[in-house]
N, C-alpha and C positions, 0 to 999 in steps of 0.2 A: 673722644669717647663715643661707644656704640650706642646709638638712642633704641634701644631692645624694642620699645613700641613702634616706634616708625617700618624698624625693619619686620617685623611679624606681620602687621598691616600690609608691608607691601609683597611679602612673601604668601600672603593672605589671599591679596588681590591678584596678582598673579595665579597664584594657584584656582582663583576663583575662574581667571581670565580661561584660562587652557581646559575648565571641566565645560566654561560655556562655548567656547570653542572646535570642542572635540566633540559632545554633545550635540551639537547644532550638524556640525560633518557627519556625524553617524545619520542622523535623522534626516537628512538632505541626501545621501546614500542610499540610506536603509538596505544594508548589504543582505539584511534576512526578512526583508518585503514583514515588518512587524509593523512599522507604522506607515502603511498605507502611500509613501511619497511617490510623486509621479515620475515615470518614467521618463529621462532626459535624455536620448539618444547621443552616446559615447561621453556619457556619465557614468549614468549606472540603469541603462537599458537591460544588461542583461546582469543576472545577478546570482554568479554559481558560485556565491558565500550560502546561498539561503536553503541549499541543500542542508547544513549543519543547524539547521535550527530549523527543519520544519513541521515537528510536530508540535513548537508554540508557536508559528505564525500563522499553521489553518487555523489553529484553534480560535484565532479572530477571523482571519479573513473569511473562512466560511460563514460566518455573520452578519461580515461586511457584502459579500456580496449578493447574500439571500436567494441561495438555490433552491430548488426544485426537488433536484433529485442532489444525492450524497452519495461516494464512491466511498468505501472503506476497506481497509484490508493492512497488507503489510507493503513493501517493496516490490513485491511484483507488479499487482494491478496500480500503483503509483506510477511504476514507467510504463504500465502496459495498457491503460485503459485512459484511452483520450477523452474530453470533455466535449472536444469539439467533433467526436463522431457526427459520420450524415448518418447515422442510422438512430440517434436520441430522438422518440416520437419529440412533437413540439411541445405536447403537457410534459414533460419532462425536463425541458429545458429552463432559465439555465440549469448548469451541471456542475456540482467541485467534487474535484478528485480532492476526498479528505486521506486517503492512506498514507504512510510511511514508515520508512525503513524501520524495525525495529519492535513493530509493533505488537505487543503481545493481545490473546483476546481480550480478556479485560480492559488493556488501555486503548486498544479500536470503541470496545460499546461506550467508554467512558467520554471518546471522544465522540459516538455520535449523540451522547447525553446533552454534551457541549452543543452539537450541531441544534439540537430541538430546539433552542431560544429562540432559535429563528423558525417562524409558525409556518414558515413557505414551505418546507420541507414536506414533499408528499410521496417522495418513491427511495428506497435506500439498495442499494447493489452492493453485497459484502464479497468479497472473496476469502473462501476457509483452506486453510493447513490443515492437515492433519497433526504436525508438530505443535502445532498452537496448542491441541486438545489433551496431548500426553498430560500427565499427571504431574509437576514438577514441582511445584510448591506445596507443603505441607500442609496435611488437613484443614489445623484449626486455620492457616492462612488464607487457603481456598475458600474455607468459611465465611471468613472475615470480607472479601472480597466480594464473594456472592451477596452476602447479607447489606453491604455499605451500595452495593448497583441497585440491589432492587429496591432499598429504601429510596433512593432518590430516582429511581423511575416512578415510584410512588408518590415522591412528592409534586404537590400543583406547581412550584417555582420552575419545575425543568420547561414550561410553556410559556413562562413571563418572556417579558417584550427583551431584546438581547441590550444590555448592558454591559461594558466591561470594569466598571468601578476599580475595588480594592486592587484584584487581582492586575487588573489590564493595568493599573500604572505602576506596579512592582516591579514587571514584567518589564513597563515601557522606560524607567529611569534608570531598572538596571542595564539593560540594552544600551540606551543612551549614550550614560556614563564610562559602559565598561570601555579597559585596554583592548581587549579582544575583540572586539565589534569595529574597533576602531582599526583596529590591523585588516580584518575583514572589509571594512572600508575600503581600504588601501589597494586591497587585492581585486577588488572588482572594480575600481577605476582602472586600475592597469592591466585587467583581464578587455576590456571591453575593444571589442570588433577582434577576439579571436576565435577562430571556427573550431576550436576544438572546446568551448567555451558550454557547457554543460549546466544548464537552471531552471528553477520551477516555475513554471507559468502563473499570470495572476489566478486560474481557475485549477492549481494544484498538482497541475500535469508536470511527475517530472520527466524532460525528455533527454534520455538518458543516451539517444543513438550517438550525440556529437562526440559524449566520453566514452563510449567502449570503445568508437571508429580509431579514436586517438590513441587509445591502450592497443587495440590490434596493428594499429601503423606502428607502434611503437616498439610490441615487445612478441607482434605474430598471436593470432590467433590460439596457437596450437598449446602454447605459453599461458596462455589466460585458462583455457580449458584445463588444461592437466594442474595449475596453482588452485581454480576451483572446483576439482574435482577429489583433490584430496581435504580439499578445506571441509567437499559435502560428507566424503563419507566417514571422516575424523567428529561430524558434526553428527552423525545418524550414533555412532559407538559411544558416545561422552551421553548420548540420549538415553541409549538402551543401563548406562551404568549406572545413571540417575533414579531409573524406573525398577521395581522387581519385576516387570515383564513388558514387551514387547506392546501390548493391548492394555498397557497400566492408564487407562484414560479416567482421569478426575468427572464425575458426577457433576462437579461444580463448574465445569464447559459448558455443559448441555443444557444446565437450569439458566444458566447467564442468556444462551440464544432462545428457550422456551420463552425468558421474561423481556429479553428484545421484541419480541413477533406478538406477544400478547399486547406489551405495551406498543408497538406499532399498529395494530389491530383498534385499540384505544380511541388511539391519535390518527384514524385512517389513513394511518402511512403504510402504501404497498412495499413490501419486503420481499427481495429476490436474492438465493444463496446461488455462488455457484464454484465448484471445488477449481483451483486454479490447474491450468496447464504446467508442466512440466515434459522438459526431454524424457526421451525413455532412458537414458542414459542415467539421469535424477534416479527416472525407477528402477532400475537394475540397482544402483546402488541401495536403495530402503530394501530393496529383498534379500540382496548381500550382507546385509547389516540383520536380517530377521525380521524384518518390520512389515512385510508384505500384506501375512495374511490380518493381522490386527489395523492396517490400512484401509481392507476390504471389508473390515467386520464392523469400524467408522462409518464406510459409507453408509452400509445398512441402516445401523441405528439413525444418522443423520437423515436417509431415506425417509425410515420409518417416522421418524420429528415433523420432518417436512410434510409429509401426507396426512398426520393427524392435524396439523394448525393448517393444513389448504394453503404451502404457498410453495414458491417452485424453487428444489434444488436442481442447477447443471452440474454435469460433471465434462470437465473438461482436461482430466487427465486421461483419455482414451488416449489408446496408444492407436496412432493411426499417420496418414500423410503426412499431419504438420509433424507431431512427434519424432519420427523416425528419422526425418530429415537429418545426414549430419551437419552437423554443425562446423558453420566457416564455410562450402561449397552451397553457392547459390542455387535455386529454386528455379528453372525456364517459366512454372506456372506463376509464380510470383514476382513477375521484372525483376528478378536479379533481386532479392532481398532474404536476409536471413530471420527466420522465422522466432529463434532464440539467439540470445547473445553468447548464452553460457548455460549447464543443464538445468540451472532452476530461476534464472529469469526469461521471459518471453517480449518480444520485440511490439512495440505500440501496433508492427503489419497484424500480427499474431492477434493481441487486444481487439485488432477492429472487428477481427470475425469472429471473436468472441459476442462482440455487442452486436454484429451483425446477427448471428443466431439466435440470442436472447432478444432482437427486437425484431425478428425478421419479419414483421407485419407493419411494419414504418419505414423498413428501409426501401430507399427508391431502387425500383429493379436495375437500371443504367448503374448505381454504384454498389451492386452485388461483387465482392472479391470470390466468395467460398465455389473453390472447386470440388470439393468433395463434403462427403454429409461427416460432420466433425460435432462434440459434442450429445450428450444426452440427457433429456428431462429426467432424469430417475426418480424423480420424486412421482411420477404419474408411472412410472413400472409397479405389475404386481412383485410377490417375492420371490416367486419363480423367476420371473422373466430378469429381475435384476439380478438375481444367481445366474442366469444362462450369461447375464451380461457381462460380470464379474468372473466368470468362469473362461469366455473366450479373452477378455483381457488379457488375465495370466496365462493363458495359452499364448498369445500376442508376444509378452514379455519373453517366455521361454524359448518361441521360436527367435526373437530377436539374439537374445542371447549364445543361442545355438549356433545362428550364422555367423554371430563374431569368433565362434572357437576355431570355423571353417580357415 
């Protein structure tokens, strides 16, 4: 006869054996860099599970490592703006690339609310969408939103000493425990020492060249272009169906970055905006879609934000060299490197000279790349002069578009 208690006990214990086991593997892995384990060369050195999970693991590890300055944004500046630029003055360093995919505005400022526990924090570098600002969540939701950020940039707690308590071990046992994390495991111990091996650096940088190289050895360049270029402008029409008009931008955008910069202002945290780079090909399509001139009438008011609170917006969607380049045929000014991977992401080469212009008073002249003047303060433009600038633009555009009918 079956003794029911022994056997529950041992199916007990067993099962206890295989959570401490599995548990202990994930945390010894750490396939999404959550709990901080060191890196073991051809363990889990490289770790391109942690792309799937990394808008919880900044959210420690920019804690853990107590930057200086905070990169925020969405997928772009995450592959495109390095940490370890030579052009980061040295009061600015270190550096965490806090952005990632995905990120809406909201959950960017919610994540630099996150980043403030940590009191190092003195310089923050956003990069803005215009898509971020359309209108898509309903009022009282906007509301709701606006009103939960600014209470708690309100609150003294957002400058306490950084703690992860409740939250950090929820996070750390369901990670732990879970099947998934564990699969994940799996996959980056048998990913490691492949070159086409794609993962986030400890300072948040994801360096995204090894996987796109891999997707264009894979399926051609021409392939990747034309799958995201229907995806962009299937994505610009699903926008415009969502909004009653083209310039339908939520109020509750602009109060969210007023009460970032004030409360930066507070906490003498220098704040620098600056509109992300995009191929023209990106821009062609927002104007195909309608969205052009409510594009340029963003800038403005963003303009006008910036000059009233004194701090600097770039704009670096000018259509100019890097822009027009096509895409997939190398650059002779650039060793042979593509400037975008695809029309709306831009290559970490692209990122440097981003940071190179935004800091071009610390970078060493010897590691100057920019060959041509890219980039504009518009926040230090009068209204005129940013109308003349937004005026040759869209001339830019049209001529661009003219020659492809050619």
């Amino acid at each position: 006869m079956i003794n029911f208690t022994n056997y529950i006990k041992k199916m007990l214990s067993i099962t206890i054996a295989l959570v401490v086991l599995t548990s202990g593997f994930n945390i010894i892995i750490d396939p999404h860099r959550l709990f901080d384990t060191p890196l073991i060369k051809g363990i889990n050195a490289y770790r391109p599970e942690a792309i799937n999970a990394a808008a919880r693991s900044k959210k420690y590890n920019v804690l853990r490592r107590k930057p200086h300055t905070v990169i925020i944004g969405n997928s772009r500046p995450e592959m495109g703006l390095s940490p370890e630029n030579i052009c980061w003055p040295n009061s600015k360093k270190p550096v965490f690339n806090s952005a990632f995919s995905g990120a809406t505005l909201s959950s960017q400022i919610i994540a630099l609310q996150n980043a403030y526990k940590n009191k190092n924090v003195r310089y923050v570098l956003m990069a803005l969408d215009y898509t971020d600002f359309v209108h898509l969540d309903t009022s009282s939701n906007a509301k709701y939103i606006f009103q939960d950020i600014e209470k708690r940039y309100s609150d003294s707690a957002i400058t306490t000493s950084p703690d992860f308590s409740t939250e950090y071990m929820a996070d750390f046992l369901e990670s732990a425990i879970s099947f998934d994390t564990f699969l994940a495991s799996v996959q980056t111990v048998i990913r490691q020492g492949q070159e086409d091996t794609s993962s986030i650096a400890i300072n948040g940088f994801h360096n995204a060249s090894l996987l796109y190289r891999q997707l264009i050895a894979d399926e051609g360049h021409q392939a990747i272009l034309t799958q995201k270029t229907i995806a962009i402008d299937q994505s610009f029409r699903n926008l415009i169906k969502r909004t009653e008009r083209a310039e339908d931008i939520s109020d509750v955008s602009y109060k969210l970055i007023s009460s970032l910069i004030k409360h930066n202002k507070n906490q003498d945290i220098r704040t620098v905006f600056f509109i992300n780079p995009y191929h023209v090909q990106y821009l062609s399509l927002m104007k195909k879609a309608g969205m052009w001139q409510a594009f340029n009438k963003w800038k403005k008011r963003l303009a006008a934000l910036a000059k009233i609170e004194k701090v600097d917006l770039w704009d670096f969607s000018d259509i100019g060299i890097y822009s027009i380049q096509p895409i997939g045929k190398t650059n002779k000014m650039a060793h042979a490197v593509d400037w975008f991977w695809e029309p709306s992401h831009y290559s970490k080469e692209l990122g440097d000279i981003v940071l190179e212009t935004i800091h071009h008073g610390s970078c060493p002249k010897n590691n100057r790349i920019q060959q041509d003047s890219w980039g504009k303060l518009i926040s230090a433009l009068s209204p005129s002069k940013l109308n003349e600038y937004l005026i040759k633009q869209t001339n830019a555009l049209i001529a661009y578009e003219n020659d492809r009918k050619r």
